[in-house]
VEXGU-623440 format. One record per residue (C-alpha): x, y, z; residue number from 1. Coordinates in Angstrom, 2 decimals. Layout:
N
x=X, y=Y, z=Z, i=NUM
...
//
This chain:
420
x=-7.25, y=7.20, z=24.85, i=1
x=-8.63, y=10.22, z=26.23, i=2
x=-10.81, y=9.82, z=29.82, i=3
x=-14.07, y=10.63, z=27.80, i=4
x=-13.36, y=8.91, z=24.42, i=5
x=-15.41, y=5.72, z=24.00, i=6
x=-14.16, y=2.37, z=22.09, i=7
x=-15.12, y=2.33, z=18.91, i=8
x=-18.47, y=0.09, z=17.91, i=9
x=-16.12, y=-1.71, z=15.38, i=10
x=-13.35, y=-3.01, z=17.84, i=11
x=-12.81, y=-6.31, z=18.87, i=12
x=-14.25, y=-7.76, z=21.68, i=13
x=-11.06, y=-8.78, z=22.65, i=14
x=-7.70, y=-8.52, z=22.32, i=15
x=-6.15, y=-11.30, z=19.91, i=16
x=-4.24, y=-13.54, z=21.21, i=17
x=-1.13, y=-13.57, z=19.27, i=18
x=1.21, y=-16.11, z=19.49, i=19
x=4.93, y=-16.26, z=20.41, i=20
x=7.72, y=-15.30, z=17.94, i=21
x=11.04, y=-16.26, z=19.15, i=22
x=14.08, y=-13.54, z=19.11, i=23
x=11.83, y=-11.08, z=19.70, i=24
x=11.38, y=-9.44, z=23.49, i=25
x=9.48, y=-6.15, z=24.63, i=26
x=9.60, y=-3.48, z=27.19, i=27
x=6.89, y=-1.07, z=27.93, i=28
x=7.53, y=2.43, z=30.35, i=29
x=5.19, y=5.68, z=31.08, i=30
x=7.82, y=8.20, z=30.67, i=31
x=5.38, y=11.11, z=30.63, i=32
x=6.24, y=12.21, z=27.04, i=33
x=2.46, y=14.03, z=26.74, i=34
x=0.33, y=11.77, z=29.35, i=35
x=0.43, y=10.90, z=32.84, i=36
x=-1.65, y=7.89, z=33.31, i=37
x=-0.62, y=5.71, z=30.55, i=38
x=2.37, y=3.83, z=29.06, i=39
x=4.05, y=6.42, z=26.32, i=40
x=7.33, y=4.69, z=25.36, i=41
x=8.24, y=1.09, z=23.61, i=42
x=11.74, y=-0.79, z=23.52, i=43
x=12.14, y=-4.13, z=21.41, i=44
x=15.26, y=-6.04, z=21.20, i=45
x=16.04, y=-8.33, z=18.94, i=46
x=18.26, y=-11.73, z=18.39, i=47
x=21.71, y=-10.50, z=16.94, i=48
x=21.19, y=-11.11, z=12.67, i=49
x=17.55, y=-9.89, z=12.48, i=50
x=16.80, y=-8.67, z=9.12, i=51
x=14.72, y=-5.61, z=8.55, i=52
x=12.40, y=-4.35, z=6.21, i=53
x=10.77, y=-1.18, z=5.48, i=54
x=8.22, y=1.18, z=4.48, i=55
x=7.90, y=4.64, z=5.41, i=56
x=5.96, y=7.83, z=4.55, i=57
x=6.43, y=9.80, z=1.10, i=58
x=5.45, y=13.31, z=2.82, i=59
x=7.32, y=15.62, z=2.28, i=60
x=7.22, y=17.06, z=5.99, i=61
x=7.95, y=13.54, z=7.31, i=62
x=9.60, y=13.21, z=10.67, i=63
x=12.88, y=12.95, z=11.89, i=64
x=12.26, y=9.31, z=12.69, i=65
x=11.34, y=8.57, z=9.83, i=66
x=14.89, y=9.85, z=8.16, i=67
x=16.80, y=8.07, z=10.61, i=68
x=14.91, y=4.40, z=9.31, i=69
x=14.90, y=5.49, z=5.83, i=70
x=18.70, y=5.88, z=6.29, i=71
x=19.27, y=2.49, z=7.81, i=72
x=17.13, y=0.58, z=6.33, i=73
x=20.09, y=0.13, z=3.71, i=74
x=21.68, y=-1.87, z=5.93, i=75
x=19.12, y=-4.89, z=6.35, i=76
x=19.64, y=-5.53, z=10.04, i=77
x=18.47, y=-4.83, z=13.13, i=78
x=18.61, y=-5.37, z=17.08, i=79
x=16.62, y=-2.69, z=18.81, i=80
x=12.68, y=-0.45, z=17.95, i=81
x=12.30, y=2.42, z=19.81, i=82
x=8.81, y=3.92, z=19.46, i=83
x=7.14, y=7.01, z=21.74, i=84
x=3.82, y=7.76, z=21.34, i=85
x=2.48, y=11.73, z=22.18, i=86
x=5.03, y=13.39, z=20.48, i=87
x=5.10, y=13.29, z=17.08, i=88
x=8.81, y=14.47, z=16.74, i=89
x=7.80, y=15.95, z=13.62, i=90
x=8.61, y=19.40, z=11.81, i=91
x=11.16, y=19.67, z=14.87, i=92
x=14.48, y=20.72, z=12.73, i=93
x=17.78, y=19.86, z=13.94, i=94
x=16.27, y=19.88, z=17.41, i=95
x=14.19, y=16.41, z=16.24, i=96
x=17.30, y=15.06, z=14.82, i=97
x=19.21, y=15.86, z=18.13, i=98
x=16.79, y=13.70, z=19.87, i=99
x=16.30, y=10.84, z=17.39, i=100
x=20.17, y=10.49, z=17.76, i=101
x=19.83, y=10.60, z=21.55, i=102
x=18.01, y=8.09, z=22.14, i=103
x=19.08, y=5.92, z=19.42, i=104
x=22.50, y=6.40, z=21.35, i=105
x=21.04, y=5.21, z=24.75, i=106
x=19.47, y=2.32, z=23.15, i=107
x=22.89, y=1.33, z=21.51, i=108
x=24.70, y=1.70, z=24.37, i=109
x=22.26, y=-0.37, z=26.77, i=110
x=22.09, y=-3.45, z=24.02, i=111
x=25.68, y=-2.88, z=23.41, i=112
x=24.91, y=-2.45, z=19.82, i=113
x=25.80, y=-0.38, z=16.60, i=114
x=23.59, y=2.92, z=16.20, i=115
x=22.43, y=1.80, z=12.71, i=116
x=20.62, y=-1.84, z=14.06, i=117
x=18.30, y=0.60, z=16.28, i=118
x=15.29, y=1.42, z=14.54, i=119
x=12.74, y=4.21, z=16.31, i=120
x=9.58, y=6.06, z=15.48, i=121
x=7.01, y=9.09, z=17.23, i=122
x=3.40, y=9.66, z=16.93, i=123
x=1.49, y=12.16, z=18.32, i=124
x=1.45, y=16.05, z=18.00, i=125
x=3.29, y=17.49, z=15.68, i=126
x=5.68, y=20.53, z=15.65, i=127
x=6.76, y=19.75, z=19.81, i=128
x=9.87, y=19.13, z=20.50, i=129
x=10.36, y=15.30, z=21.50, i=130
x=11.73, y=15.80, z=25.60, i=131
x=14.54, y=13.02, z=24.85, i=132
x=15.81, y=12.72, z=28.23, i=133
x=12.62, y=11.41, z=29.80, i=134
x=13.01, y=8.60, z=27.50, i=135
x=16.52, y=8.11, z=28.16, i=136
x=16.26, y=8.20, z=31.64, i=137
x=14.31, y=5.26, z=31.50, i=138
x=16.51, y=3.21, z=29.33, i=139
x=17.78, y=1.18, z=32.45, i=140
x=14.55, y=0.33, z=33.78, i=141
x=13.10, y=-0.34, z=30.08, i=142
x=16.12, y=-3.18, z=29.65, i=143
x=15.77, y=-4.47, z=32.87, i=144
x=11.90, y=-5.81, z=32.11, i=145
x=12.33, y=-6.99, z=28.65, i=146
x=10.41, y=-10.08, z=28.08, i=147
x=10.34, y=-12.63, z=25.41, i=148
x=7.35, y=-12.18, z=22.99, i=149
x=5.65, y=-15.54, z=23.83, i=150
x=2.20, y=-14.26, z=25.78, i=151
x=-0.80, y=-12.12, z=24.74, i=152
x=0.03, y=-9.62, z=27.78, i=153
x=3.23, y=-8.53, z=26.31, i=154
x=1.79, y=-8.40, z=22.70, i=155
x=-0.86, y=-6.35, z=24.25, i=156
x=1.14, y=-4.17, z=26.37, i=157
x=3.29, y=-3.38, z=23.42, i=158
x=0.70, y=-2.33, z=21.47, i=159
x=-0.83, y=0.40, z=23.83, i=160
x=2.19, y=2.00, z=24.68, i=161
x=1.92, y=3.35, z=20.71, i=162
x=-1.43, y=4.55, z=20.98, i=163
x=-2.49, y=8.24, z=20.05, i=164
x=-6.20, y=8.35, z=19.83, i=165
x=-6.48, y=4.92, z=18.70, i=166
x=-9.77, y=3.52, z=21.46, i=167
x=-8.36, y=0.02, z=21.15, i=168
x=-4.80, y=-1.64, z=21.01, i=169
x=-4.46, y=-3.82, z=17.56, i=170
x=-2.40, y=-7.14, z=16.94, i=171
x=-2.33, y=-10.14, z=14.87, i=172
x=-0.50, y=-13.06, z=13.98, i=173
x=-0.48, y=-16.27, z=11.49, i=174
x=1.77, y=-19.25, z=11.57, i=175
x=2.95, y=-20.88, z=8.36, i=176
x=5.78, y=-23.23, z=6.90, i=177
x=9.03, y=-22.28, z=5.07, i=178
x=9.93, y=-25.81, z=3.39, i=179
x=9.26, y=-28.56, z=6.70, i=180
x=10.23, y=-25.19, z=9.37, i=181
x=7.27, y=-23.92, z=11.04, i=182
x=7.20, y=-20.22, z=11.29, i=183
x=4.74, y=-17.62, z=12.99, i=184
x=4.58, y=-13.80, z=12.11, i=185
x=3.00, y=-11.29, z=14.84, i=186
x=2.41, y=-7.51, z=14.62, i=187
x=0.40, y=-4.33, z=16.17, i=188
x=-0.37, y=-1.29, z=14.86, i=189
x=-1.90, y=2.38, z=15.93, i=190
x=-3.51, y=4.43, z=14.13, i=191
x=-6.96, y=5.99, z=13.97, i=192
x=-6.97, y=9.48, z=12.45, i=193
x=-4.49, y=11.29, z=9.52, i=194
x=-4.91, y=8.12, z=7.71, i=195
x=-4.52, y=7.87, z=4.05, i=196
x=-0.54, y=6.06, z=3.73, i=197
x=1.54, y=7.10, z=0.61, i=198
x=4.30, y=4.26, z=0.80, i=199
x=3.12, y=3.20, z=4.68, i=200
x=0.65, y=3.77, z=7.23, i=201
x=0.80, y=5.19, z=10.86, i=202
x=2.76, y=2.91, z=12.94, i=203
x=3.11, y=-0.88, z=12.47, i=204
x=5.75, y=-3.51, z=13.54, i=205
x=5.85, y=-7.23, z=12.44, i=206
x=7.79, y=-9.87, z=13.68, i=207
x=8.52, y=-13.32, z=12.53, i=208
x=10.95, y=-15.96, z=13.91, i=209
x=11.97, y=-17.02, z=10.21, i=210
x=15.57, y=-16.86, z=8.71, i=211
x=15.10, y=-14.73, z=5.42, i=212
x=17.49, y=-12.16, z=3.69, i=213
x=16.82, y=-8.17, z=4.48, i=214
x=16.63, y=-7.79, z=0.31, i=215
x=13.94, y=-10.55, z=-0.20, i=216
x=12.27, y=-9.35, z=2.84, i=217
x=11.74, y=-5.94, z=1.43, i=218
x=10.56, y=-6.79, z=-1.63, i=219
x=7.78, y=-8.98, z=-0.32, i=220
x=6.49, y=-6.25, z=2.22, i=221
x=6.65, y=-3.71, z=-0.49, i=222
x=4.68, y=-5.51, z=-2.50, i=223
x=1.77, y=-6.68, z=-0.03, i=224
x=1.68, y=-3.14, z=1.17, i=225
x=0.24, y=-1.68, z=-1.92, i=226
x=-2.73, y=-4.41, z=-1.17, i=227
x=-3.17, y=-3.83, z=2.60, i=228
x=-1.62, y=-0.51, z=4.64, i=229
x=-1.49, y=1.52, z=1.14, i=230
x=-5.66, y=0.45, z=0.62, i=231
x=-7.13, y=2.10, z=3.72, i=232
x=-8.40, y=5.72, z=4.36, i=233
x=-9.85, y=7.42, z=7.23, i=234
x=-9.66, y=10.89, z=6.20, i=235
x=-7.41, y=11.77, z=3.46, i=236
x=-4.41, y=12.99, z=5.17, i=237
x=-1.34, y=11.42, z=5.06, i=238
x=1.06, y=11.34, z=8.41, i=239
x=4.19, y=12.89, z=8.64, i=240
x=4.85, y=9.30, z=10.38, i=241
x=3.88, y=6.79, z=8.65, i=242
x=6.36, y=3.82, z=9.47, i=243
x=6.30, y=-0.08, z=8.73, i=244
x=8.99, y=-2.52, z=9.93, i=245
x=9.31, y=-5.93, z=9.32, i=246
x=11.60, y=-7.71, z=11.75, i=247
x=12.87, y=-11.42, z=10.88, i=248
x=14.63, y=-13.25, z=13.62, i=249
x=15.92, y=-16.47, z=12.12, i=250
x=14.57, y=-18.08, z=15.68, i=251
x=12.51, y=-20.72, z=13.98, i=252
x=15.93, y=-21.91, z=12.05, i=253
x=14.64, y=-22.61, z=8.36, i=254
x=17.36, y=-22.78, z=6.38, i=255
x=17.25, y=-18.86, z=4.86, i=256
x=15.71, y=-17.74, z=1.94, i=257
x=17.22, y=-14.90, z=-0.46, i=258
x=15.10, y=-14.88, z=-3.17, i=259
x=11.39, y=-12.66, z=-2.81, i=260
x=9.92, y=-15.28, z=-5.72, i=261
x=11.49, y=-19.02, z=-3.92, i=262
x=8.46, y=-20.93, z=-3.86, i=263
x=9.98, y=-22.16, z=-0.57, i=264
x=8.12, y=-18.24, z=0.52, i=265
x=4.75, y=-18.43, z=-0.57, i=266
x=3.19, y=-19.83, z=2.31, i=267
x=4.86, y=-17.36, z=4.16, i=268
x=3.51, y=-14.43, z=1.42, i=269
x=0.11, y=-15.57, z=2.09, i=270
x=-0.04, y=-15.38, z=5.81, i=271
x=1.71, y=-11.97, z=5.85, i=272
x=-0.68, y=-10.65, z=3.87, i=273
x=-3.18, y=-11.41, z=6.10, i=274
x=-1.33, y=-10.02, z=9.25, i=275
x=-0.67, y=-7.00, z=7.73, i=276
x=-4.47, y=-6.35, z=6.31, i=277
x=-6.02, y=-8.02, z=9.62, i=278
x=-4.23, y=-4.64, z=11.13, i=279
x=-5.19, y=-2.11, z=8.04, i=280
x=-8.52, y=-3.42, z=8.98, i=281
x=-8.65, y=-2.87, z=12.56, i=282
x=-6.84, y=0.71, z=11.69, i=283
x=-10.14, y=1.66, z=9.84, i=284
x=-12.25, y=0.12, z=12.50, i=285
x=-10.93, y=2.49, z=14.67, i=286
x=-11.09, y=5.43, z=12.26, i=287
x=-12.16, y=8.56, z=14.60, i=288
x=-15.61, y=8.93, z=14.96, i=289
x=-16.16, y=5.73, z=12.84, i=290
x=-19.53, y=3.46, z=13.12, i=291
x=-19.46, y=2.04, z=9.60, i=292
x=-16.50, y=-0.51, z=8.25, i=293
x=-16.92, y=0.43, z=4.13, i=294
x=-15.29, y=-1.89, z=1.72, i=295
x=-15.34, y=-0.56, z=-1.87, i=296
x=-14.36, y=-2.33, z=-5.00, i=297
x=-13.81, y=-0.69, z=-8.39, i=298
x=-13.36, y=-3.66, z=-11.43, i=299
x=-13.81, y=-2.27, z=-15.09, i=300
x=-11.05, y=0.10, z=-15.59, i=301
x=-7.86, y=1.14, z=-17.69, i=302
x=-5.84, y=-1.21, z=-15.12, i=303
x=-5.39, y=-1.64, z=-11.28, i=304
x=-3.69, y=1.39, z=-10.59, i=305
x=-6.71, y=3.20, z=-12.12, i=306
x=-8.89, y=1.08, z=-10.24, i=307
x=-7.39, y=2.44, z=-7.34, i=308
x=-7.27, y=5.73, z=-7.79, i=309
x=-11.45, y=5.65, z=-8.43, i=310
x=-11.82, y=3.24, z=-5.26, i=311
x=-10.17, y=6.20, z=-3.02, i=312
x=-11.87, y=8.78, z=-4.68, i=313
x=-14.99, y=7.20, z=-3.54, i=314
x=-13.99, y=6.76, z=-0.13, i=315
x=-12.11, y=10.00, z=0.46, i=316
x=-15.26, y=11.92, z=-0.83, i=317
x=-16.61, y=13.67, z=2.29, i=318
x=-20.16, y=13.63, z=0.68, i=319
x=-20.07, y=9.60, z=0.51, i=320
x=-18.99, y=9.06, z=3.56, i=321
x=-21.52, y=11.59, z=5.34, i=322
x=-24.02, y=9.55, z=3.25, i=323
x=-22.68, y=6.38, z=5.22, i=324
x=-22.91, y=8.09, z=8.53, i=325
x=-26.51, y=8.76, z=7.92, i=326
x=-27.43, y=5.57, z=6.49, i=327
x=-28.74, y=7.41, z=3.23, i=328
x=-28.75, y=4.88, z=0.30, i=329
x=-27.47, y=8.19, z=-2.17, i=330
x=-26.02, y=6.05, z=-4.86, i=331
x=-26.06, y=9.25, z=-6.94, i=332
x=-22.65, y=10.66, z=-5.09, i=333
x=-20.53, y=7.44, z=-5.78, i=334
x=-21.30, y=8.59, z=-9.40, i=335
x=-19.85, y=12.03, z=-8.77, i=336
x=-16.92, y=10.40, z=-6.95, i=337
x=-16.16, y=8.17, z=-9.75, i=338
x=-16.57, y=11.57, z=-12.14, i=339
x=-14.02, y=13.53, z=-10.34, i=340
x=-11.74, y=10.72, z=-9.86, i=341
x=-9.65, y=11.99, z=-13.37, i=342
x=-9.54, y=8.11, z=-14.93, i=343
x=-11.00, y=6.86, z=-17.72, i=344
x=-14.97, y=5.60, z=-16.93, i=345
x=-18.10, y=4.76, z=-19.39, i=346
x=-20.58, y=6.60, z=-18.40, i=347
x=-22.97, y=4.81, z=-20.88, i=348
x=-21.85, y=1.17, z=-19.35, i=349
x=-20.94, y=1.84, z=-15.87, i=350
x=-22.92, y=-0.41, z=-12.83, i=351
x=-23.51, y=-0.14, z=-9.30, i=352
x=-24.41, y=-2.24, z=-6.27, i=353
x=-24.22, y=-1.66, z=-2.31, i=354
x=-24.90, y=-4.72, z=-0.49, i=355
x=-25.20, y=-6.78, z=-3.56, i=356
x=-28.07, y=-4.94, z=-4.62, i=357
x=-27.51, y=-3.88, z=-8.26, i=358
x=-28.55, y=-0.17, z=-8.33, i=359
x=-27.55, y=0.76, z=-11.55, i=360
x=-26.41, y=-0.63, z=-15.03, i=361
x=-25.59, y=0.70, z=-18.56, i=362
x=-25.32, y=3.99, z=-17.22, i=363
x=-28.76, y=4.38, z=-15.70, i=364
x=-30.70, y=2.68, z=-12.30, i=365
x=-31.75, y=-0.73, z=-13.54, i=366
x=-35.52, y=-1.22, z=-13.80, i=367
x=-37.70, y=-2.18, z=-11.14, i=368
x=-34.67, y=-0.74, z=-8.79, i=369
x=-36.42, y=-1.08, z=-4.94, i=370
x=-34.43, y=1.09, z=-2.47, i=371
x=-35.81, y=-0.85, z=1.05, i=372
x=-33.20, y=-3.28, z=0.84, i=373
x=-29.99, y=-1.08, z=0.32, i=374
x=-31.21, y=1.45, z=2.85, i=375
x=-31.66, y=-1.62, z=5.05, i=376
x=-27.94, y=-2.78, z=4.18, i=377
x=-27.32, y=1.06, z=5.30, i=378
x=-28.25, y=0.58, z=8.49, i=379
x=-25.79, y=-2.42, z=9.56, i=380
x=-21.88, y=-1.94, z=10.26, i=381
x=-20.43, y=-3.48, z=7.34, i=382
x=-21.15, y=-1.56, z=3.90, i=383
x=-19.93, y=-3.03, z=0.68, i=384
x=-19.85, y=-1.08, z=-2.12, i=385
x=-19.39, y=-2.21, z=-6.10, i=386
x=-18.58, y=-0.34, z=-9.37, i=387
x=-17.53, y=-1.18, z=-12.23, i=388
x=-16.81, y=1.76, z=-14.75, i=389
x=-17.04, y=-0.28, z=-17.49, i=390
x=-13.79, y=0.74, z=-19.48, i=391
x=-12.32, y=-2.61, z=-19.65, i=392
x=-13.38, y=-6.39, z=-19.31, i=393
x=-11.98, y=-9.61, z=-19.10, i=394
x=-8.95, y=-10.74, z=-16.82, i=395
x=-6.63, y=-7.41, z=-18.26, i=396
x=-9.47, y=-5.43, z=-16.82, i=397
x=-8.39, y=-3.14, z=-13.87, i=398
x=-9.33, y=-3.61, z=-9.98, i=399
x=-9.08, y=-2.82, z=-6.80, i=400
x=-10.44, y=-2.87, z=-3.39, i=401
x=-9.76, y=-0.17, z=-0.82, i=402
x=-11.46, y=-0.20, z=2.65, i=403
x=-12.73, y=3.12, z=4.69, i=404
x=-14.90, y=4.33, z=7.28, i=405
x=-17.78, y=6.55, z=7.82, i=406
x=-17.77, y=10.51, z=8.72, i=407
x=-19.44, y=11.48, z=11.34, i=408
x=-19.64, y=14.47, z=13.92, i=409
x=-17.16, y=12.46, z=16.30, i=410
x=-14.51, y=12.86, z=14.07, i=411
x=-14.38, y=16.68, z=14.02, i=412
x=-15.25, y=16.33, z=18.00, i=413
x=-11.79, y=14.55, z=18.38, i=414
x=-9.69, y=16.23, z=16.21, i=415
x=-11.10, y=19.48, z=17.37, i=416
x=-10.06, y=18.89, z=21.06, i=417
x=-6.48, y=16.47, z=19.99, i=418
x=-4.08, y=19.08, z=21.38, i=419
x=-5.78, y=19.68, z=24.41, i=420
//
């Protein structure tokens, strides 16, 4: 966080207090990658026969990090995360490869573990060459002060060695039961600006102590993704970065689970879902610039994906979310954002409401409409917006709920200034 850059009006108060997950241990170190003053670099290690899950940008510029996971994914286990913040080691050629392999190397050789179990990511600038060795050189030091995940100073400390321009750290956990085995899941997250995942979303590692199979595990975070990371937007632009891992331990010592649909998992489903959308939340709270958490939902439409595409369209649309900003109750562009969106929509049936407040119905502001209380609901920190496009009804009807922030003058402030 920059020495002039103020914590955003949606954080926390506080940092969460996440609880322990066994098999899991951290190591924080200010290497000096782009700042001076602040923790830069990351090392988790892992009980040996972790299972890993996945999932990672669909840019087509995506980093070399990224290509290393994407590559070992495949293999389903893990022992070792790497993760730099500052340098982006993106658009870096063979030169960004060089490095990846580097200091996946050092990390290998330090946990005395294969190459493919190391799992690493960048964020920050891109198109800089990632200086490998100062990372390296501080491998040692790094192993020497692992400590077990069981505190909310190591959670914490892990989770602002990642940060970019993020203005607070982010975490959360939930416990829940697998059969009579207690289990607990814990994460953090960065991100803050070039937010608007395709597959993934900035940077976020989970952890959780339970005993379940790398193929199950992947199909259950691939799934909640599309409902959580892949529903946020800050901006529209989608990171050359964007990595998610999902770390099992097998600490907790339920017998394991291979199957994504066991019913022996859906406590577990349900709890993960919530970890990983606490942090999509708190990602958007910290959108740059951001004074307005926006939750839109789209119901009405050919079917979910559709849904979805209108919900984004609403929220990426620069004139909506200037409207937000300046608390202007213009209900009139969340019609043209629906418009442009390219799915099906009745004009001649299609409602609105913001703050509960129906605005319009059957195509046309609903009699009687009294602005004063949606320009009141303008004015708080929490906007909810409703549409429904009326092309469908019924339970085949499509929907979807995507969450956003504001646009205001801080964002271009920050994003003007990020490389100097």
């Amino acid at each position: 966080m920059g020495a002039t850059q103020k914590i955003s009006p949606l954080a926390p108060a506080t940092f969460p207090k996440l609880m322990a997950v066994g098999g899991v241990r951290f190591a924080t170190a200010a290497c000096g990658v782009k700042y001076t003053d602040r923790t830069d670099v990351l090392l988790g290690a892992f009980d040996t026969g972790t299972t890993v899950a996945g999932v990672l940008t669909q840019s087509k510029t995506a980093s070399a990090p990224v290509g290393w996971c994407r590559k070992n994914l495949a293999g389903g286990q893990a022992q070792a995360l790497l993760v730099n913040s500052g340098n982006a080691n993106a658009f870096t050629g063979v030169k960004g490869l060089a490095a990846v392999e580097t200091m996946v190397s050092a990390v290998a050789d330090t946990l005395t573990c294969r190459p493919s179990r190391v799992f690493t990511a960048s964020t920050g600038v891109i198109g800089e060459q990632l200086p490998a060795e100062t990372i390296t050189s501080a491998m040692t030091g790094l192993y020497d002060q692992l400590a077990d995940a069981d505190n909310p100073a190591v959670w914490q400390a892990a989770a602002e060695a990642i940060m970019t321009t993020d203005t607070f750290p982010k975490g959360a956990s939930q416990r829940a039961r697998i059969g009579e085995t207690e289990i607990t899941i814990a994460g953090i997250a960065k991100g803050s600006g070039m937010i608007a995942p395709d597959m993934a979303t900035m940077l976020s590692f989970v952890f959780t102590d339970a005993t379940i199979g790398a193929e199950a595990l992947q199909t259950i975070l691939s799934d909640i993704n599309v409902r959580t990371f892949n529903s946020i937007t800050v901006d529209s632009d989608t990171s050359t970065s964007d990595t998610v891992l999902l770390f099992a331990t097998g600490a907790a010592g339920n017998a394991s689970v291979n199957t994504a649909d066991d019913p022996a998992l859906d406590e577990f489903k349900t709890a993960l879902e919530e970890v990983l959308r606490d942090l999509a939340h708190q990602i958007v709270r910290d959108g740059e610039g951001a004074t307005k958490f926006v939750t839109i939902t789209v119901t009405g439409a050919e079917d979910d994906r559709a849904a979805k595409v209108i919900a984004l369209s609403i929220a990426n649309s620069p004139l909506v979310k200037t409207a937000i900003a300046g608390e202007d109750a213009n209900w009139g562009r969340i019609v043209m954002a629906v418009g442009k969106a390219g799915e099906e929509a009745d004009r001649d049936k299609m409602a609105i409401r913001v703050g509960s407040v129906e605005i319009a119905s059957m195509g046309e502001v609903v009699d009687g409409y009294n602005e004063a209380p949606v320009a009141e609901h303008m004015k708080g920190q929490n906007i909810e917006i409703e549409v429904d496009v009326g092309v469908a009804a019924g339970e085949g009807a499509g929907f979807a709920t995507v969450w956003t922030c504001d646009l205001t003058h801080g964002y271009i402030t920050i994003n003007a200034d990020y490389r100097s």
